[in-house]
N, C-alpha and C positions, 0 to 999 in steps of 0.2 A: 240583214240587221247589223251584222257587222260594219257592213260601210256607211248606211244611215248615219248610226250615231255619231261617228267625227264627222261626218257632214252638216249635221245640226249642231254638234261643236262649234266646227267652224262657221256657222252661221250666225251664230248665237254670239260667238266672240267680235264680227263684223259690226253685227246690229248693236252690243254692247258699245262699242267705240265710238259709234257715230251716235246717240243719242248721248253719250257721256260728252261730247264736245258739242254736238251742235245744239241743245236745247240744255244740260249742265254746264257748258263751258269750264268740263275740266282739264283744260289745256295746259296747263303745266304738272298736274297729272300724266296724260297719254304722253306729254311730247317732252319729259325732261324726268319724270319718279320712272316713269317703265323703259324708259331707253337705256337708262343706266342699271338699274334693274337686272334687267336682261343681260347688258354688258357681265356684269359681276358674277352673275349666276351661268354664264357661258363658258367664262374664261376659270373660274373655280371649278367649273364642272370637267371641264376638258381637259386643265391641268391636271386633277384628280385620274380621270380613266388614264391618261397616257402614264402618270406615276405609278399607278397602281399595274399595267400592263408593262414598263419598263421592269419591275420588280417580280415580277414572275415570273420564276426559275424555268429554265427550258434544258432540262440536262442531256439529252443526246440530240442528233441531229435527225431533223424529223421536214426538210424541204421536200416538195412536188417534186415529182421527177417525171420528167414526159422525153426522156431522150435520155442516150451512150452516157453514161458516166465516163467521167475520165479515168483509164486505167493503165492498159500495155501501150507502149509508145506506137505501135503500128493500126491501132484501134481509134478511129475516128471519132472524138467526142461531141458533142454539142451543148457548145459553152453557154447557151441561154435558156433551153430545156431543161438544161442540170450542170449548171455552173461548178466549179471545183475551189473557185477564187472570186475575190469580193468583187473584181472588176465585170466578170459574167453576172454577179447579182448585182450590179447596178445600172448590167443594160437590158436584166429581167423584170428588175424593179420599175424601170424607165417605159417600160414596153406597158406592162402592168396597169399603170398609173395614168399616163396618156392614151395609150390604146384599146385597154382593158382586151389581152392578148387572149388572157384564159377563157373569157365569157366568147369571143371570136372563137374561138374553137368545141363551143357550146354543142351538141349534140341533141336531136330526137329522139328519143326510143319509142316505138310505136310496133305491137303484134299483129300481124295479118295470117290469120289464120293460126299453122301452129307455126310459123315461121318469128324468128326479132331482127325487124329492121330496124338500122339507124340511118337518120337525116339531118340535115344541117339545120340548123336555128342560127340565123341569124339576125332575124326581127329584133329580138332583144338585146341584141350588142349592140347593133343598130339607132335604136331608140335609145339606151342606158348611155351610149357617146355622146350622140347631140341634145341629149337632156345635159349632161353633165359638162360640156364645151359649154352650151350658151349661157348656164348661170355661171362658168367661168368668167365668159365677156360682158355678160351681164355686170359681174360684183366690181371688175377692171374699171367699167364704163361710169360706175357710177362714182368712181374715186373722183371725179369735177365736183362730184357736191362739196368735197371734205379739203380740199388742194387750192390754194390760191398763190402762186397761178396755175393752170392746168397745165402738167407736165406733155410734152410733145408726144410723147407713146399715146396717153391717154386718147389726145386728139385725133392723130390716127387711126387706133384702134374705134376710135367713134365711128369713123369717116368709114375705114372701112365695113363696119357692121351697117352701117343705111348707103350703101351703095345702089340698092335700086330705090333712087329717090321715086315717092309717089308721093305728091304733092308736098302739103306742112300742116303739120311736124312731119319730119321724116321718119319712112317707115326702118325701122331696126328690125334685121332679118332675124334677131337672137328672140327678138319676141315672140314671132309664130312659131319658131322651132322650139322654142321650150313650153310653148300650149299645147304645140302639136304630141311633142316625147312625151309631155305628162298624161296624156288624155290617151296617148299608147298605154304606157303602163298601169293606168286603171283599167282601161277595156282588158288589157290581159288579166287582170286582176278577177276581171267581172264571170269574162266570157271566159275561159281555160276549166273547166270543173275540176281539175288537178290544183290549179293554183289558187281556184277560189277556196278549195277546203283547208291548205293550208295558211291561208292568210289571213289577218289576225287586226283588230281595231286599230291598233299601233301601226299595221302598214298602209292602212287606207287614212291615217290622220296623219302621217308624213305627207303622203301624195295631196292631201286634200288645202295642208297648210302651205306647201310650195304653190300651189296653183291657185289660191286664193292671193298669195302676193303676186304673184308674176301677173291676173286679171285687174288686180287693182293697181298693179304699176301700170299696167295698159289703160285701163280705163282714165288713171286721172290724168294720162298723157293725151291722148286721142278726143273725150269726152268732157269728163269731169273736169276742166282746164284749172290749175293752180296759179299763185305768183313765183315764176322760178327765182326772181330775185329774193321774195320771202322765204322760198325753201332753202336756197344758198343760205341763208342769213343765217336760217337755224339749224341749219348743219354744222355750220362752219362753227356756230355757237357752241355745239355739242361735242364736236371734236379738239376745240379746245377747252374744255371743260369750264364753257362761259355761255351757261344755256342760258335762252332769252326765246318761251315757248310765245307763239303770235297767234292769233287767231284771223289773219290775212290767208293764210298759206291754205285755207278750207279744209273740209274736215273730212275729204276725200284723202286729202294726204295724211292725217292722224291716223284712217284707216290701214292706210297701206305702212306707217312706221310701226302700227301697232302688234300686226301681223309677222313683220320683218323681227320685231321683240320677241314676240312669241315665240316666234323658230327661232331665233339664237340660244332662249333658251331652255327649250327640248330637246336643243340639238346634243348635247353632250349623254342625253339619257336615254336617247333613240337609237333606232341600227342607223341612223344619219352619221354614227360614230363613224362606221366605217371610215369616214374620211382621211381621220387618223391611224383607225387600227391596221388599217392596210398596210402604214411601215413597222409595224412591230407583232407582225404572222411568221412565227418561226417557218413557217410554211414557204413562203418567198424569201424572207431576209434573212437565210441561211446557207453558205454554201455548202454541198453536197462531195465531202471529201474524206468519207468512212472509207476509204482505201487508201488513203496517203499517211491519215491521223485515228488513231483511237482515240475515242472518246469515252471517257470513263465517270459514270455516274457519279458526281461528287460527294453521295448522301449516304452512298455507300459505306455501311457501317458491320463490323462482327456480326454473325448471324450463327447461333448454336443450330447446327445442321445432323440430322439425321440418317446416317449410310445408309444403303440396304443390307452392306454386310452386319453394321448393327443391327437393323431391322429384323434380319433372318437370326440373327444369334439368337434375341427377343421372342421369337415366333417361332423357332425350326421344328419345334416340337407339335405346333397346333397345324403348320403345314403337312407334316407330312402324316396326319393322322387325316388330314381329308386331302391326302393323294396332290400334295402338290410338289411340284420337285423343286430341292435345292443344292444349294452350291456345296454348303458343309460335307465334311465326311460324314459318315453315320454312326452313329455309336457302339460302342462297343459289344453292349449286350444284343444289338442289331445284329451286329458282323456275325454273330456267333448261333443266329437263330439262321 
């Protein structure tokens, strides 16, 4: 039930857009109120989490440490395990970022008997890479819609993503890998009884709304055939803030701008945040040099403290009538019994 429901979401939202354009023709609706829409509602939203997580005090140093601190000169440290200086966290961050280093080094834990074994997982670094590369080339590739003229990178970048031509249009190798990654991480989702208990409407309506764009970008490329001169037109309209919504361009393609809307803007209110929160985890982007530097809680403020030598002054008497010892001498009419 959990995964149903954003799946009839997303279903619901599909079939919403294409009966609103092809039989209401509300095309300057879907294709010029909800694209900006979403623009505003993305970019407010995103500015807001990174402001709000820039502003959150992180008062000691609190980085991963998976390796030698830097310490005695004769002691070998490792500078990207547990960096000491900003230039090891920026080739921790680098690693991170590109290669999602930690999730590679991802572990199984699994009991056979009364023994704990652990095994490598590497399926899901696997899978979470080439999901996360090809909607990079993916978003690259689609900067021709928005660019006149299309910058040489661009072209390239095209050229090489359908390098194995099969017939026309050409196939783009980023398309089956990022149906293939996403349709990984919902079977794990599905099949794992570990990860199905803990996962949650919210992560199956992320997966369900990327792969609902990425099918309807496929489909109206391969099937559903659009006018790309149309689509140019009204991109180019929208990027410079001179929309001109057509009813040429089919409502295959409303489909797939409507959906691209929609995840821009859930994106800032979903764990899709990560994108950003990544550079701002004291976790990572800190360097680890509590032995070179103290660091001293800034909020640190007077605090009326209680000794135990007051304590016992307080008490010596209720102590040692139920046989507990203390430090005090003992008194005098004591000394004398």
């Amino acid at each position: 039930m959990k995964a149903l429901l954003p799946l009839f979401l997303v279903i619901a939202l599909v079939a919403l857009i294409w009966l609103g354009v092809e039989h209401l023709h509300w095309h300057q609706f879907f294709g010029v109120v909800v694209p900006y829409a979403a623009l505003v509602v993305f970019v407010v939203g995103f500015v807001f989490r990174v402001v709000r997580w820039g502003r959150s005090p992180v008062p000691f140093r609190i980085p991963t440490t998976c390796g030698q601190e830097k310490s005695l000169p004769w002691i070998k440290a490792n500078r990207l395990e547990n960096p000491s200086g900003k230039l090891g966290v920026l080739g921790r961050m680098l690693l991170e970022v590109l290669c999602f280093r930690s999730l590679f080094r991802n572990t199984r834990t699994e009991k056979h008997g009364a023994q704990l074994g652990f095994g490598s997982a590497k399926w899901l670094w696997l899978g979470g890479l080439v999901f996360h590369w090809s909607l990079l080339i993916i978003l690259l590739r689609h900067l021709r819609f928005f660019l006149d003229p299309v910058p040489w990178a661009v072209q390239g970048l095209e050229a090489a993503d359908s390098f194995i031509q099969v017939g026309i249009p050409l196939l783009y190798v980023t398309d089956a890998a990022i149906v293939a990654a996403l349709t990984y991480l919902f079977l794990r989702r599905v099949v794992a009884p570990r990860i199905r208990y803990i996962s949650l409407p919210a992560d199956y309506l992320a997966l369900f709304l990327l792969l609902a764009v990425a099918l309807s970008g496929i489909l109206m490329r391969y099937w559903f055939k659009v006018d790309l001169l149309a689509v140019k037109e009204m991109t180019m309209g929208l990027a410079t803030f001179s929309p001109q919504a057509s009813a040429e361009v089919g409502a295959s393609f409303y489909v797939h701008l409507g959906l691209v809307s929609v995840l821009f803007a859930y994106f800032p209110f979903s764990k899709l945040m990560h994108a950003g929160g990544v550079f701002f985890s004291p976790t990572r982007n800190l360097a680890n040099n509590s032995r070179q530097k103290r660091h001293v809680n800034p909020w640190n403020y007077p605090v009326a403290v209680h000794t135990y030598a007051e304590y016992e002054a307080e008490f010596a008497e209720k102590m040692r009538k139920a046989g507990l010892p203390t430090d005090q001498a003992a008194q005098p009419e004591e000394q004398g019994d």
